[in-house]
C-alpha positions, 0 to 999 in steps of 0.5 A: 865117946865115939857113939854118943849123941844129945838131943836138943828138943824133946818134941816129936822130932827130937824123940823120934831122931833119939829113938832111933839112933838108938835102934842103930847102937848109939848111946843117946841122951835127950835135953829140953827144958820140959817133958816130952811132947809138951810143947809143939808137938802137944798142940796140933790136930794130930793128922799123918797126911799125904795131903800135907804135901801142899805148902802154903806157898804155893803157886795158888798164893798170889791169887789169894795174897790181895784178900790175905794182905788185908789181916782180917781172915781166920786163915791168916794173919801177920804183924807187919812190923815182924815182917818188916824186920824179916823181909828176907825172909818174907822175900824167900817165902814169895819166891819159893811160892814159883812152881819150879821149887814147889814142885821140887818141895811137894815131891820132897815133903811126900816122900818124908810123910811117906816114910814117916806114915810106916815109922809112925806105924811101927813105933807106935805099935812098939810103944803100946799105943797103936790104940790110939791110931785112926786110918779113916782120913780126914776131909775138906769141906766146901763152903761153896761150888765156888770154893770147891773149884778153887782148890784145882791146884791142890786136887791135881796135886794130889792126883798127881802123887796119887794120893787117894781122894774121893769127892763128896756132894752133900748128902755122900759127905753127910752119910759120912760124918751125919753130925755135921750140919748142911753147910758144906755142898762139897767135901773132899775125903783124902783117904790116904791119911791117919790121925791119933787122938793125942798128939803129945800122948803119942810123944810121951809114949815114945819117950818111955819107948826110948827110956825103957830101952836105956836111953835117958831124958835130961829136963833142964835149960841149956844154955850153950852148945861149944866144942870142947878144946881138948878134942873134937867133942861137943859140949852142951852147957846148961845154964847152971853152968854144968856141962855133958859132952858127946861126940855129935849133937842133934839140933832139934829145937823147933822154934828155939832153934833160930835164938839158940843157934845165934847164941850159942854158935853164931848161925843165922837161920832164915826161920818165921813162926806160924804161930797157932791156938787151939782149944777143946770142946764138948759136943752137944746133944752127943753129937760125934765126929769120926776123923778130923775135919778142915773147915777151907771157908772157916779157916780151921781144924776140928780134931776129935781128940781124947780132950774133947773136940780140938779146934784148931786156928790158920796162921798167924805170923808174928813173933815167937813170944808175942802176946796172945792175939784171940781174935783168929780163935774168936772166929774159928769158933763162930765158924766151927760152931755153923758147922758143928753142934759144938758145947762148951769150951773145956778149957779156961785159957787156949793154947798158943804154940809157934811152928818153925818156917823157913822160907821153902817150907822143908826142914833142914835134915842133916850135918851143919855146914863147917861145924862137923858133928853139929845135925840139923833137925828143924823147921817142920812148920806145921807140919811135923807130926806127918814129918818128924819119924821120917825126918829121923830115919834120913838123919840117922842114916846120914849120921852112919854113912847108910843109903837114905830111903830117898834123896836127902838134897832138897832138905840139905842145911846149906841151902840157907846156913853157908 
């Protein structure tokens, strides 16, 4: 009993958490209700970038929040009646845009994209999937001069971090990527960034890692989370009834997390939901795009993916399990297509998933405060490809009493759970 350990959540946090308090001699079973990699973690644009630093509450937002208010942007949308059922949470989401806490985040959330940029490295070379990695950056794209010089902040950011960056003019950024059209007069090439072509592939890949070396991956609901009367064990309880008990369990829901922690244990987690779409194309005329592209302007991502092009939407705050609203996809579209000689949708319907937010924009990482055995690996946003490795090396070395890479604190759980 002493070393064993349940994962709750099979994306790429859950999966990389197992992997490696496995590599560390524990005996480690994973639940979720689906394989693998195939719910969050499938649908994002697959980037591993420094860049990501930059919350979206940052200082920059107020001078943008009267233009977003009005729900009509590709970039961002919200139901009002959602955020007028978590206001606290909208409140703690302002306030946390004041430069004191981002500052006290971008320098945190460096610091674990950094670290998950060497994990990601290794395990996907031990996975057998280094193929799928690409090292050439991503690039920001300008609509206009004007745009350009609204992104100061974010470019003193990250010149302050030294995260290596070039600026393009128009013909620099069409030496690089020829295909684009002459839309954009300003890029920015953030070097310091990998991206992989197959996001959910690359979960799957590290599943059979962990399977290949004895760990085992049970697909069923879980029901509930207790601890067991007759010792100081957990007990995860599938709905069936059945249960498994271990000595700790990792909470690594995502989305789930917030509805499953006030089941099954009473916790209340102050958690929104970015949610996004996105869908595949093919490119026209054999048109070819060599690292993912963020349209600022259009308010999307264009991701070259083994699927095809892999557009991706801006945010959209609303329940987790609100019915699909098309109309930020519908725009991307119209957008990305000025950009690119994008063909024919690949797919008949788009895909819709929902990122974890809680109001700083960190993941909580390590042991739920007064319920001793219970970590906390949640709240990626969407952020959690860049994240989830090295979410997973602090959490395990939290879990045996080793030094961490780096300062924990700005993640701790009882900054929100008490």
């Amino acid at each position: 009993m002493k070393n064993t350990v349940a994962i709750l959540g099979a994306g790429i946090v859950g999966v990389s958490c197992a992997l490696e308090l496995q590599r560390r001699g524990h005996d480690v079973t994973i639940f979720d209700r689906v394989a693998p990699g195939r719910e969050t973690s499938y649908g994002n644009a697959g980037v591993i970038a420094r860049s990501s630093l930059m919350p979206f509450n940052n200082p920059g937002l107020w001078a943008s929040l009267p233009k977003l208010l009005k729900n009509n942007s590709a970039q961002f949308r919200y139901d009002p009646l959602f955020l007028a059922r978590n206001l606290p949470w909208a409140l703690g989401f302002l306030s946390s845009a004041r430069s004191s806490v981002f500052n006290e985040t971008t320098a945190a959330l460096d610091a674990l994209i950094q670290l998950s940029t060497k994990e990601h490295q290794r395990l996907l070379a031990e996975a057998g999937a280094a193929h799928r990695l690409r090292a050439n950056g991503w690039l920001f794209l300008y609509r206009s001069e004007q745009g350009f010089d609204g992104s100061r902040l974010s470019r003193d950011t990250f010149d302050k971090f030294s995260i290596s960056t070039q600026a393009l003019d128009a013909q620099e950024l069409s030496d690089l990527e020829p295909d684009l059209k002459h839309l954009f007069p300003r890029a920015l090439w953030i070097k310091d960034t990998s991206s992989v072509d197959s996001p959910g592939r690359v979960v799957e890949a590290y599943a059979k890692l962990f399977v290949s070396r004895g760990g085992r991956i049970k697909q069923a609901l879980v029901g509930g989370l207790r601890r067991a009367a007759a010792n100081d064990a957990w007990q995860i309880v599938e709905e069936d009834g059945r249960a498994h008990e271990v000595s700790r369990v990792v909470l690594a829901l995502g989305p789930w997390t917030k509805e499953f922690a006030r089941k099954s244990l009473g916790i209340s987690v102050p958690m929104a939901f970015e949610r996004g779409y996105h869908m595949h194309y093919g490119a026209a005329g054999g048109a070819t795009l060599g690292r993912p592209i963020y349209d600022t302007g259009g308010g999307y991502v264009l991701s070259p993916m083994e699927q095809g092009l892999r557009l991706s939407t801006g945010v959209q705050l609303t329940a987790r399990d609100a019915p699909k609203n098309l109309s930020q996809l519908e725009l991307a579209e119209r957008s990305a297509r000025e950009a690119f000689p994008l063909d024919r949708r690949l797919e008949a319907d788009p895909w819709l998933g929902s990122r974890p937010t809680l109001p700083d924009s960190r993941p909580m990482i390590g042991e739920c405060p007064r319920h001793p055995g219970l970590w906390l690996a949640f709240g990626h946003q969407h952020i959690g490809f860049s994240t989830g490795p090295g979410t997973a090396s602090l959490l395990a070395s939290m879990m045996v009493g080793e030094a961490c890479a780096f300062d924990p604190a700005p993640f701790r759980p009882s900054r929100f759970i008490h």
